[in-house]
C-alpha positions as a Markdown table, in Angstrom:
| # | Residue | x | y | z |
|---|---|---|---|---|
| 1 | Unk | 5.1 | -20.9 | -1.1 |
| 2 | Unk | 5.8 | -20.1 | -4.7 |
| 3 | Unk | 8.6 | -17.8 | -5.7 |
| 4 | Unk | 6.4 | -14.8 | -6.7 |
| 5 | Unk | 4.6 | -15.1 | -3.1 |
| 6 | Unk | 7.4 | -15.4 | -1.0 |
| 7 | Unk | 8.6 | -11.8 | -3.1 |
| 8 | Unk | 5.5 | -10.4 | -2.7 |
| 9 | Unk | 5.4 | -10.9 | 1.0 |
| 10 | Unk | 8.7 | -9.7 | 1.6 |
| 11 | Unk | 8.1 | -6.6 | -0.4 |
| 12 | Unk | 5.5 | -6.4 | 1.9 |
| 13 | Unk | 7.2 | -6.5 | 5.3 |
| 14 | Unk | 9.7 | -4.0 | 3.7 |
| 15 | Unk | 6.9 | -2.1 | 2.9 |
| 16 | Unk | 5.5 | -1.7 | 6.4 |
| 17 | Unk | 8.6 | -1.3 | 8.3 |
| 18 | Unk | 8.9 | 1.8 | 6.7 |
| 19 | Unk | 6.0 | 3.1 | 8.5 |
| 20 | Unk | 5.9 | 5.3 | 11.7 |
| 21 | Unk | 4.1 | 4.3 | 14.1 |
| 22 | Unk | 1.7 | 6.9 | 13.8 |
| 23 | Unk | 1.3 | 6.0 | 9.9 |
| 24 | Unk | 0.5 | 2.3 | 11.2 |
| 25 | Unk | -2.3 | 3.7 | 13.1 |
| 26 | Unk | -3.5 | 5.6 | 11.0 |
| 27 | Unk | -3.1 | 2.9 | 7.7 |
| 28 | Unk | -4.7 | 0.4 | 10.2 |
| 29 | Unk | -8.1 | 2.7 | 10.4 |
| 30 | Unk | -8.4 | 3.1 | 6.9 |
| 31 | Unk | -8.8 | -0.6 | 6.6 |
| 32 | Unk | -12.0 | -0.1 | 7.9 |
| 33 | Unk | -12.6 | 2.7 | 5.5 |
| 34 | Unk | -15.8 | 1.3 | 3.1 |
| 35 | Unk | -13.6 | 2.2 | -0.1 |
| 36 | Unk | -11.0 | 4.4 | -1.1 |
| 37 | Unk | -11.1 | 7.6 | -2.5 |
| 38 | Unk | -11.3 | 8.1 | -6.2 |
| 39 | Unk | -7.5 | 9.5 | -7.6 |
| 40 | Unk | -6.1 | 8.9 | -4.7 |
| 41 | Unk | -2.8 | 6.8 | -5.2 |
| 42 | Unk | -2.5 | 3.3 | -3.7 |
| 43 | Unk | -0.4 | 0.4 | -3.4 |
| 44 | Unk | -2.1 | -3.1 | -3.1 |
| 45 | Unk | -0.4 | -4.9 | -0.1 |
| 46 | Unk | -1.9 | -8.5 | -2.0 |
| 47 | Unk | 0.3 | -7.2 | -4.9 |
| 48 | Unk | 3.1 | -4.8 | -4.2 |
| 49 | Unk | 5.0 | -5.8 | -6.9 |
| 50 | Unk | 2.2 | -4.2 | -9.1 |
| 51 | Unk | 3.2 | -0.7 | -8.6 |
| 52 | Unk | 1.2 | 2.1 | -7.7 |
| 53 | Unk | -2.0 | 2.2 | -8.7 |
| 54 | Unk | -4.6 | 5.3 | -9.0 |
| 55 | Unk | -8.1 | 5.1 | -7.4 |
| 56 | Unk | -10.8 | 4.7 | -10.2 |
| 57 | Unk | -14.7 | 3.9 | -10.1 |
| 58 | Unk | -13.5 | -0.1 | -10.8 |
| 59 | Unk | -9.9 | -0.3 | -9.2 |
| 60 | Unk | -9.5 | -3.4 | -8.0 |
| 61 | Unk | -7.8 | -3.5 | -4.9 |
| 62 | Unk | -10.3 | -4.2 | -1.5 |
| 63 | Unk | -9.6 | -0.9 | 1.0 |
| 64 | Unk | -8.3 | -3.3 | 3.5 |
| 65 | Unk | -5.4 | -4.5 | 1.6 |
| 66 | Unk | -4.3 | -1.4 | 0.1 |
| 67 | Unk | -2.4 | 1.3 | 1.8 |
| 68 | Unk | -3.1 | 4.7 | 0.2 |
| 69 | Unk | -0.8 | 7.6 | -0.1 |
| 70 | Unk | -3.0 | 9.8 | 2.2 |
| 71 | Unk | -2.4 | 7.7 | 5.3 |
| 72 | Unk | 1.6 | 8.3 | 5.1 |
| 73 | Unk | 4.1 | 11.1 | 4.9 |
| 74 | Unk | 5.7 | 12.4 | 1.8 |
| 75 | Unk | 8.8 | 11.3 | 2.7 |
| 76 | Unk | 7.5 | 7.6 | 3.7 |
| 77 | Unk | 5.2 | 7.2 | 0.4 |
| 78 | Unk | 8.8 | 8.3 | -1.4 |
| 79 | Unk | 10.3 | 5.4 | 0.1 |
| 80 | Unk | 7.7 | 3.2 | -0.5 |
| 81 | Unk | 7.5 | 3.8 | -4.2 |
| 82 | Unk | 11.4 | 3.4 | -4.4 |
| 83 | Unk | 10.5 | -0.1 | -3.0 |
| 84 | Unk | 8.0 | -0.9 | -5.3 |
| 85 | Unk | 9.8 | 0.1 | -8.1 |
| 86 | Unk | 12.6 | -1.8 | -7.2 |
């Protein structure tokens, strides 16, 4: 596993633990969602390293492997964007 990977993944898992479980529920049914919402903000879980993204007609993340800001709690989506930003 490369470098960037292995950093990627672990921001993941640091990412995740920081959800309730009623957040993973609810993150785990809009992976079935068909697409996200346009403006909504995201973070892509292939990429969280990349920030947080924006919803717009050609972003690029799939639904499944982003978790958007409207599945968690302010106070959650605070501490993942501290973790991102890192």
């Amino acid at each position: 596993m490369t470098t960037d990977r292995l950093k990627n993944t672990l921001t993941r898992e640091s990412i995740l633990e920081l959800l309730t479980d009623g957040e993973v529920a609810k993150v785990a049914r809009a992976e079935d969602t068909a697409r996200l919402v346009e403006g909504d903000r995201y973070v892509d879980l292939d990429n969280p390293d990349s920030g947080v993204h924006v919803v717009q007609a050609s972003s690029r993340a799939r639904p499944g492997h982003a978790l958007p800001q409207s599945a968690v709690s302010d106070a959650t989506w605070a501490k993942i964007v501290r973790v991102v930003g890192r």
